[in-house]
C-alpha positions in Angstrom: 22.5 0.9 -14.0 19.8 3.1 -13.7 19.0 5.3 -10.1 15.3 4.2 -10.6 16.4 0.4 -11.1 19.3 0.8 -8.0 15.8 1.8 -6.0 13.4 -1.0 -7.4 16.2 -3.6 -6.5 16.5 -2.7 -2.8 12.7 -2.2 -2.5 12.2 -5.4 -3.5 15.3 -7.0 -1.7 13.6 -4.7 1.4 9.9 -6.6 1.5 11.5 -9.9 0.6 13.6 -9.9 3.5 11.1 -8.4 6.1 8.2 -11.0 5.0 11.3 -13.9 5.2 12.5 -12.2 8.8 8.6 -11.5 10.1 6.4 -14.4 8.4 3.4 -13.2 6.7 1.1 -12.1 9.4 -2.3 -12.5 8.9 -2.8 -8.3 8.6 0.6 -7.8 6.7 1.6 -5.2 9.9 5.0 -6.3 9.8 5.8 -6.4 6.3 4.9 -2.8 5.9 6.9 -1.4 8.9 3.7 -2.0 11.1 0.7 0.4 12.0 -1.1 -1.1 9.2 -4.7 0.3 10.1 -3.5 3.7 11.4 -1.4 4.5 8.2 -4.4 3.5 6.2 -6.6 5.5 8.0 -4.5 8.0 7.7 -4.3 8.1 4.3 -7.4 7.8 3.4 -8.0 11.4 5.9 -6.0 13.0 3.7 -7.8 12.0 0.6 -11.1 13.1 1.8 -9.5 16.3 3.2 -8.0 16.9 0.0 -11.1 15.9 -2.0 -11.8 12.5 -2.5 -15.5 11.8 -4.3 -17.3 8.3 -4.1 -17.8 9.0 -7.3 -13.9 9.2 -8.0 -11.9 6.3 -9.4 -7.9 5.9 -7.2 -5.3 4.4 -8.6 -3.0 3.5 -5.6 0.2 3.4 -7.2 3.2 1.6 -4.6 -0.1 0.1 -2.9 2.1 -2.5 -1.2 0.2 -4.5 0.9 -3.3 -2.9 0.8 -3.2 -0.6 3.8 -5.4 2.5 2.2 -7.4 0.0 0.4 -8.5 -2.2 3.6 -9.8 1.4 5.3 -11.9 2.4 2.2 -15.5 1.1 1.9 -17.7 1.5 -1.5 -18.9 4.3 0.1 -15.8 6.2 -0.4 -15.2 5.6 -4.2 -16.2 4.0 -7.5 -13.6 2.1 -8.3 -9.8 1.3 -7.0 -6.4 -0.3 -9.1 -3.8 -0.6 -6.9 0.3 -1.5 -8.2 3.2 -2.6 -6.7 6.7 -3.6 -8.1 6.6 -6.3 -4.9 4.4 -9.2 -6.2 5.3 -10.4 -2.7 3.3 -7.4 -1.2 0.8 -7.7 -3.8 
């Protein structure tokens, strides 16, 4: 097997077993490994430091849950596709 699939299988193990442990709260805090609104935010600071546009497109690539995505308005970018492996997350 694979180092990449050895790493997709305990990811996914990881957020299946942390929703099942947690429940599903209502902001997803837990799921993540919690501070759901300040990782977000800061993520998204970094962006605009480092030069996001509203007129850019993101692609959020290991998006999880949504935390960058819940802190950006339409004021911030065009357009947004986040991915996950964890449909769970998704």
């Amino acid at each position: 097997m694979r180092w990449i699939d050895h790493f997709k299988q305990a990811y996914l193990r990881s957020s299946k077993n942390l929703i099942e442990a947690g429940g599903r709260s209502a902001d997803s805090s837990y799921e993540v490994g919690g501070s759901f609104d300040a990782i977000g935010y800061l993520e998204k600071q970094l962006l605009l430091h480092h030069g996001l546009m509203p007129n850019h497109s993101l692609v959020d690539i290991g998006c999880g849950s949504g935390r960058l995505l819940s802190q950006l308005g339409d004021e911030d970018i065009a357009s947004y596709l986040g991915t996950d492996i964890s449909a769970e997350l998704l």
